[in-house]
Structure formats: C-alpha cells, structure tokens
C-alpha positions as CSV (number, residue, x, y, z in Angstrom):
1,X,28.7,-17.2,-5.4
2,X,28.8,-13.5,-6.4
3,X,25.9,-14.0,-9.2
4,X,23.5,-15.7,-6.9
5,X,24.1,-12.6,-4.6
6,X,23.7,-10.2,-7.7
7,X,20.6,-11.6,-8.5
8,X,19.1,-11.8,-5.3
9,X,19.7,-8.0,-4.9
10,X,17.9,-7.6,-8.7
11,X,15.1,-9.9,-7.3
12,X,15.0,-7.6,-3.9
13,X,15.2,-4.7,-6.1
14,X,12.3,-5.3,-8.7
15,X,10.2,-6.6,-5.8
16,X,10.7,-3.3,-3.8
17,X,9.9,-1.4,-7.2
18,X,7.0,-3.4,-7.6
19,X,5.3,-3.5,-3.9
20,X,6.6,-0.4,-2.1
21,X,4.9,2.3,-4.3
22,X,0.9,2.7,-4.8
23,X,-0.3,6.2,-6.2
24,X,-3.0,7.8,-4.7
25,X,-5.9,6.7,-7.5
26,X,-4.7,2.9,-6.6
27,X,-5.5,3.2,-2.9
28,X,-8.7,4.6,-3.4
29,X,-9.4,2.0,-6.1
30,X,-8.2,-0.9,-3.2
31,X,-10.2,0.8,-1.0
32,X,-13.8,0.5,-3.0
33,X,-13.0,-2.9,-4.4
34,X,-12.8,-3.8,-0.5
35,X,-16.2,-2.2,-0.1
36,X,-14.9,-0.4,2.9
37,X,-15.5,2.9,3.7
38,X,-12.0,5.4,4.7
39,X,-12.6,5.0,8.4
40,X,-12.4,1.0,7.9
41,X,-9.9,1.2,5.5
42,X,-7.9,3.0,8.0
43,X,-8.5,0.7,10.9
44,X,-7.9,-2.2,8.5
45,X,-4.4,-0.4,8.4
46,X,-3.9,-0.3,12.0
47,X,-5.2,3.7,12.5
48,X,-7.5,4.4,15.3
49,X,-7.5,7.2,15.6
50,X,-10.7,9.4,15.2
51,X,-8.4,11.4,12.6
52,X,-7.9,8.0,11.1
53,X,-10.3,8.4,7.7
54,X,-9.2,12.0,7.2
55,X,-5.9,10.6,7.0
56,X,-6.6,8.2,4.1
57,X,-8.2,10.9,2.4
58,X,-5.0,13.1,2.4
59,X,-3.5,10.0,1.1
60,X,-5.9,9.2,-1.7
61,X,-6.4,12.5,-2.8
62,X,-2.5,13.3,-2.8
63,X,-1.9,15.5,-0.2
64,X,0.3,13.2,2.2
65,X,2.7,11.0,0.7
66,X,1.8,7.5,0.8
67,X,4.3,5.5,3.3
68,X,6.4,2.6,2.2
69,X,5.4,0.1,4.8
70,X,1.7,1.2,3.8
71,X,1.8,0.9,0.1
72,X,3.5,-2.7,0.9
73,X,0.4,-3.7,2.9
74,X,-2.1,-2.3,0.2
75,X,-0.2,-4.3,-2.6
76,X,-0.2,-7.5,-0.6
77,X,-3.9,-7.0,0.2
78,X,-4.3,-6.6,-3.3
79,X,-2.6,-9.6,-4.5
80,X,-3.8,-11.8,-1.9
81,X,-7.0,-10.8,-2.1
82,X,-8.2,-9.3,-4.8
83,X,-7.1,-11.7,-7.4
C-alpha cells in the first residue's frame, strides 16, 4: 500500500515539474504558434482587462513571473493542441 502511494506522489511530482513551469521564450513561442496576437492571448487566458496584453508582455519578456495556474494552462494548450 505504501509503494502505490510513493509512486503516485513521484507521478504527482514529475507531472507538476513538467506542466507547472513555462519560461518566458515558451509563452511567446505558444503564443505565435496560436497565431494570436497578446491581447487575444490574454483573453484566451481569461484577462479582460484593457491592461490585459501589456500584461503578457511583462510575462514574455520576463519582467513578471509567470503564475503556476497559468503555465499549467499554456502547457495543456500546448499538448492538446499543438501536437
């Protein structure tokens, strides 16, 4: 019982290594490969604000730290998507 919990925390582990961190030079490449401009990008993302593009490009050019729960969604877009 222990090792099937073990390995489900590895599993959990690499996953969350894997999907939760996107440098800034990735989400500009996702972005492009989508054919979407920042301000669609960021809508996309669930931003509406009019600040919304000049937020993602803060994030693409390094100046904000990319969230968790965003680099998640970019990843799974990327997966899913862009195959």
């Amino acid at each position: 019982m222990e090792k099937i919990q073990l390995n489900k925390i590895k599993d959990y582990a690499h996953y969350y290594k894997k999907y939760h961190n996107i440098s800034p030079s990735q989400l500009k490449k996702l972005r492009q490969e989508l054919n979407m401009t920042q301000k669609e990008f960021a809508r996309l993302m669930g931003y509406y604000k009019e600040s919304a593009n000049s937020y993602i490009c803060q994030l693409e050019n390094g100046y904000v730290r990319i969230p968790k729960h965003f680099a998640l969604v970019c990843n799974l877009i990327r997966k899913e998507y862009l195959k």
